[in-house]
N, C-alpha and C positions, 0 to 999 in steps of 0.2 A: 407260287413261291415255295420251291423245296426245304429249302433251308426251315421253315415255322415247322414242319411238319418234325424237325429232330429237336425233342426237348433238350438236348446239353447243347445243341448250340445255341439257340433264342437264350438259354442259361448264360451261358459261358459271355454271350454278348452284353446280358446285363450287369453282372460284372466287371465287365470290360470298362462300362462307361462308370459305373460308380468308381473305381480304379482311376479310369481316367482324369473323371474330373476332381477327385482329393489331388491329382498330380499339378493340377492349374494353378491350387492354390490361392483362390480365390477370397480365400478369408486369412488373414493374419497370423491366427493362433494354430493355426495348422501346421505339426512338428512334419520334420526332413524325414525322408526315408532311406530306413535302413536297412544294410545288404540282405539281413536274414528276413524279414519280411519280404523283400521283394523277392526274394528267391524262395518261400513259403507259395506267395502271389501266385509267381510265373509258372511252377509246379501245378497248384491247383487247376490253374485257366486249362495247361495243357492237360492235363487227364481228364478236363472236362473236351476236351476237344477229340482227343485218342477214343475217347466211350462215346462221343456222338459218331465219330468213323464207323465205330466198330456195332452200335443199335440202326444205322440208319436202313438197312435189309429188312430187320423185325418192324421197324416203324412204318415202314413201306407197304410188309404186308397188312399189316394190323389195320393201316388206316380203307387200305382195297376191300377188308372186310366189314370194318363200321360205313362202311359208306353203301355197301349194298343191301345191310342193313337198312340203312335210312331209305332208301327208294322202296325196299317191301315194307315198313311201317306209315309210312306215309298216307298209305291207303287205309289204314285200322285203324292210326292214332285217334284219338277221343280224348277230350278235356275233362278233367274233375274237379270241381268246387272242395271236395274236402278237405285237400290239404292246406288252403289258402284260411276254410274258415278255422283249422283246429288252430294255424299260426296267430292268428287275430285273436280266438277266445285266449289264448295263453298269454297274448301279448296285454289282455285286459285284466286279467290275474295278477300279472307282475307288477303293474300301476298301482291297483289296490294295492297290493301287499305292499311296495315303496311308497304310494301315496305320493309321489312326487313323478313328471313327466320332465328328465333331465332339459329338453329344449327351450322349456319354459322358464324353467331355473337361470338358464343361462341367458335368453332373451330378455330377462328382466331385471339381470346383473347384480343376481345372487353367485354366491363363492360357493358352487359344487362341483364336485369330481364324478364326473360320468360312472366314474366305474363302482361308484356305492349302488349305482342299481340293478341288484341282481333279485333270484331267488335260490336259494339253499338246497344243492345238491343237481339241478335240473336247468339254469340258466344256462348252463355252456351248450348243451345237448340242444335247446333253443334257439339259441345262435346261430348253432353250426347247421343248425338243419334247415332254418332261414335262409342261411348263406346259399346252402348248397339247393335249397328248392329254385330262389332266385335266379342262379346260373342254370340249373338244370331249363327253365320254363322258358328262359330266352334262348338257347339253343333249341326247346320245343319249336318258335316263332318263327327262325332261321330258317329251321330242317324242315316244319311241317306249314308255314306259313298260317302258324294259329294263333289270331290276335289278341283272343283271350289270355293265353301264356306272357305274352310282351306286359298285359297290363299287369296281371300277376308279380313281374319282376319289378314292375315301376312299386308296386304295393308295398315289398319287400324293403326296397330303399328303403321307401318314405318310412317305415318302420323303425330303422335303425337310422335316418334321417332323425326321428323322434326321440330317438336314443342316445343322439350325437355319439353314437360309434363310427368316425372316420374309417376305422381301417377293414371294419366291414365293409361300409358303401365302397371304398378304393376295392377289395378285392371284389367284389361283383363286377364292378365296371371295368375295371382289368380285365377277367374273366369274358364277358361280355366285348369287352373289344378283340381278345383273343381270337374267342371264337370265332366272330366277324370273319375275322383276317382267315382263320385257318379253314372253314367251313367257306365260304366263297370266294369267286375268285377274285383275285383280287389285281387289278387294275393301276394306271398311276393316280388317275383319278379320285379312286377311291381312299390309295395311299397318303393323299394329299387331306381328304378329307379326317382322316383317324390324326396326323398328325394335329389338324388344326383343334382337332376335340381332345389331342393330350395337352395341346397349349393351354386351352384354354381349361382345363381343369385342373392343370398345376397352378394357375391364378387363380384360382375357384378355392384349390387348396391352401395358396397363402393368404387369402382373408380368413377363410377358416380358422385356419392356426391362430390368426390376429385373433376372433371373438373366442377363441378355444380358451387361448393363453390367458386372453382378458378376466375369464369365467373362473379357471382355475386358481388364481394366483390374488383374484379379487383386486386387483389395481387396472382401473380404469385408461389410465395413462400407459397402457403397456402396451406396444405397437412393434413394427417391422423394424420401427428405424432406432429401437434402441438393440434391437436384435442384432442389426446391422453393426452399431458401433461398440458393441460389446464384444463380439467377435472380428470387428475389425477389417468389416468387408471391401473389397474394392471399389474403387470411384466407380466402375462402370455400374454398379448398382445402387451404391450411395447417391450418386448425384442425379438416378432419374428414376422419378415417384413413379411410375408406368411401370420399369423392370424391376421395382423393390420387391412386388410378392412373388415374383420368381425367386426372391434369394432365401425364401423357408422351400420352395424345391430343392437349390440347390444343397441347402446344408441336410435337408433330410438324406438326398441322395449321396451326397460326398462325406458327411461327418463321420456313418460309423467304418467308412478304412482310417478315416483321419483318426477316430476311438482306437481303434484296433492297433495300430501303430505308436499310439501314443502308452497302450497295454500292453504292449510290448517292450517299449524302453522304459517304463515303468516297474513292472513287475521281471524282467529279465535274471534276476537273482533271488525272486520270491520263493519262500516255502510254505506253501499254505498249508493250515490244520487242518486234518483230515482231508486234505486235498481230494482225492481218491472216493470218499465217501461224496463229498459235495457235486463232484465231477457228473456221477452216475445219477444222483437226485435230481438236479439243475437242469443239464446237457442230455441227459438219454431218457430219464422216465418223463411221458405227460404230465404236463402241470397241473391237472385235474390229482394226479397220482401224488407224483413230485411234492407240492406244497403238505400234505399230509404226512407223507414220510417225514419231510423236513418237519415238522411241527413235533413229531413224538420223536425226532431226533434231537429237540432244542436248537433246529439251527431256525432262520428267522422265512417265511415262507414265498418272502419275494427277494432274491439276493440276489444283485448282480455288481460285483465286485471290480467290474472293469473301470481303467483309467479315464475323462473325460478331457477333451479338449476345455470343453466348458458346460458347467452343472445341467444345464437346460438341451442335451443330447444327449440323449442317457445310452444309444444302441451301439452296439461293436460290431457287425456282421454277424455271422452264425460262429465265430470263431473266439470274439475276445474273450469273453468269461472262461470258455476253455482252458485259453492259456494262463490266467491267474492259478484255475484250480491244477495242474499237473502239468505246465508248460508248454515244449512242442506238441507231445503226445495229444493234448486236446483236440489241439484243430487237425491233425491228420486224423485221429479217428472219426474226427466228423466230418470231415473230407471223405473218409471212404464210403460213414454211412449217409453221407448226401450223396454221392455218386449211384448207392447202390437201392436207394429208394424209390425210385422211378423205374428203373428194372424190375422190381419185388412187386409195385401196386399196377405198373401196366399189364405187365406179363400174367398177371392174376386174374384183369379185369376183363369180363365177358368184352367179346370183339363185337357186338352190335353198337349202334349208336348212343348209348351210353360211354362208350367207348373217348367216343369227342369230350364229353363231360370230364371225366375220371384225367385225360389227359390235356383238359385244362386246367385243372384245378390242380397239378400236382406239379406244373411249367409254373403259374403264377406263385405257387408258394411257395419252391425251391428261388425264384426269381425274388422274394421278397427276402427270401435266408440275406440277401445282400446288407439287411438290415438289423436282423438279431436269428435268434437259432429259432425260428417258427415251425421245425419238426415239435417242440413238444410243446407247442400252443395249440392247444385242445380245441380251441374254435373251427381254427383252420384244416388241424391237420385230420383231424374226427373225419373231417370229408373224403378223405382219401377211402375211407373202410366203406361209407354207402354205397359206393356203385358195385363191390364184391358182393352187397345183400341181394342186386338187385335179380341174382336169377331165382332166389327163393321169394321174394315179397314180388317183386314185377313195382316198383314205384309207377304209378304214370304222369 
């Protein structure tokens, strides 16, 4: 499969379908689209399309070189216990210090918000290096058939399993299916089998949401099917309990063009204060960064300004807040600096088998932009830098 191997177009196609499906319409509250959006749209797709034409020679080579990588390490590779125990003693620091194990909280239908558990200055750097040992050690399992690494990433989960951080476990398993696909070959058979395991984890995913939402909001009675009639879903999902938890898939994946659009004819005559100033805080700098500027600037250190369809979908793509803070300009500047990110962190990245790594992980989280601006969510995008380290430290 050519085509997996050009990150703008595996991009350009997940867009597509978030695109697609706000266009179905599947839920009520979902505003008409209008000319300047779609023509924003149809621009972006195609430039993502013109820079997959014009990378697919680099991609080409790039991958003929991590892959002859992978056949000379294969013989050397060797497993190491340290990095799994330093993640574990740290993961037993942060418990102490919160004293509380968010799963627990929630299984027992206490009203806690996952994201009170951190630790001060150093939890993002533990996240993101979880994240990325995770993917890293199951692409080990792929490439070197080392099963110790497989177990390692099952570890990792369950970690952030224990954490109920959903959009870590999603981006592993993302990641992890990526790789699959792009690292072997990949057959109908097999095709068939990756669809049935996204089935069925987008159902995996909407019970989740059901005990997520339960845990956060502290009302018991809080289910799919008010979700449903609040927004107003179609009969084909209203009327059968079997396809209802597909329908927190499909608003996750359709709602923020449906935000975006709605931020558009919303704010279309807005002038925001200090627009310019917020733009650069929000939209460009890490949010590790961001939030601290923002704090000695008295702005508030989680803002995001964008219109909602409805209160309970808070994402616009990588785009809408943009356009709040300084209009069009927003989103093509970040149109150009999403285009031109995976240029900057491939082109950088040592061409050995690390290589698969670095260019999974930067397909999945430009593929997740479809959801909010996750270049400057520190969790994720931290990862992007590790595999540049890797010709001075050698991770193994």
């Amino acid at each position: 499969m050519k085509i997996i191997n050009n990150l703008y177009f595996v991009v350009l196609f997940s867009f597509v379908i978030s695109f697609a499906l706000f266009l179905l319409k599947l839920s009520g509250i979902y505003p008409d689209t209008s000319f300047g959006f779609f023509l924003f749209f149809l621009s972006f797709l195609l430039a993502l399309f013109i820079f997959g034409l014009f990378m697919s020679g680099s991609f080409r080579k790039w991958f003929a070189l991590a892959r002859v990588s992978v056949e000379r390490n294969s013989e050397v590779y060797s497993f190491k216990y340290w990095p799994i125990i330093t993640i574990l003693i740290f993961l037993v620091i942060e418990i102490i210090y919160n004293r509380k194990i968010p799963i627990l909280e929630m299984l027992r239908g206490n009203q806690y918000d996952y994201r009170d558990f951190t630790f001060p200055g150093l939890h993002v750097f533990f996240t993101s290096l979880t994240t990325f040992y995770c993917i890293k050690s199951f692409f080990n399992y792929i490439a070197f058939k080392e099963k110790k690494a497989l177990y390692v990433s099952i570890i990792c989960i369950l970690i952030f399993a224990t954490l109920m951080y959903r959009s870590n476990i999603m981006f592993c398993i993302l990641n992890m299916v990526f790789l699959f696909i792009l690292f072997k070959r990949v057959n109908i058979k097999r095709i068939f089998k990756v669809v049935f395991f996204v089935l069925c984890l987008m159902y995996v995913f909407g019970v989740a949401g059901d005990l997520r939402s339960k845990a956060q909001t502290g009302d018991s009675d809080f289910s799919i099917t008010n979700i449903m009639n609040a927004t107003q879903a179609s009969s084909s999902f209203e009327n059968n309990s079997f396809l209802s938890p597909f329908y927190w898939a499909y608003l996750y994946i359709s709602s923020p063009v449906a935000n975006f659009q709605k931020t558009v004819n919303v704010y279309t005559t807005h002038n925001e204060t200090d627009g310019i100033s917020k733009f650069a805080i929000y939209e460009i700098l890490p949010d590790i960064i961001g939030k601290r500027v923002a704090a000695l600037a008295g702005y508030d250190e989680d803002y995001s300004p964008l219109a909602r369809v409805i209160d309970f979908l808070t994402v616009g793509t990588i785009f809408a807040d943009s356009f709040v803070f300084v209009g069009w300009f927003g989103p093509i500047i970040l149109m150009m600096l999403f285009i031109i990110t995976p240029i900057a962190f491939l082109s950088a990245c040592p061409k050995n088998y690390i290589f698969f790594v670095q260019f999974s992980i930067c397909t999945i989280l430009l593929i997740l932009c479809t959801f909010s601006n996750m270049l400057v969510y520190s969790t994720l995008s931290l990862q992007l830098f590790y595999p540049l380290l890797y010709r001075k430290f050698r991770f193994s």
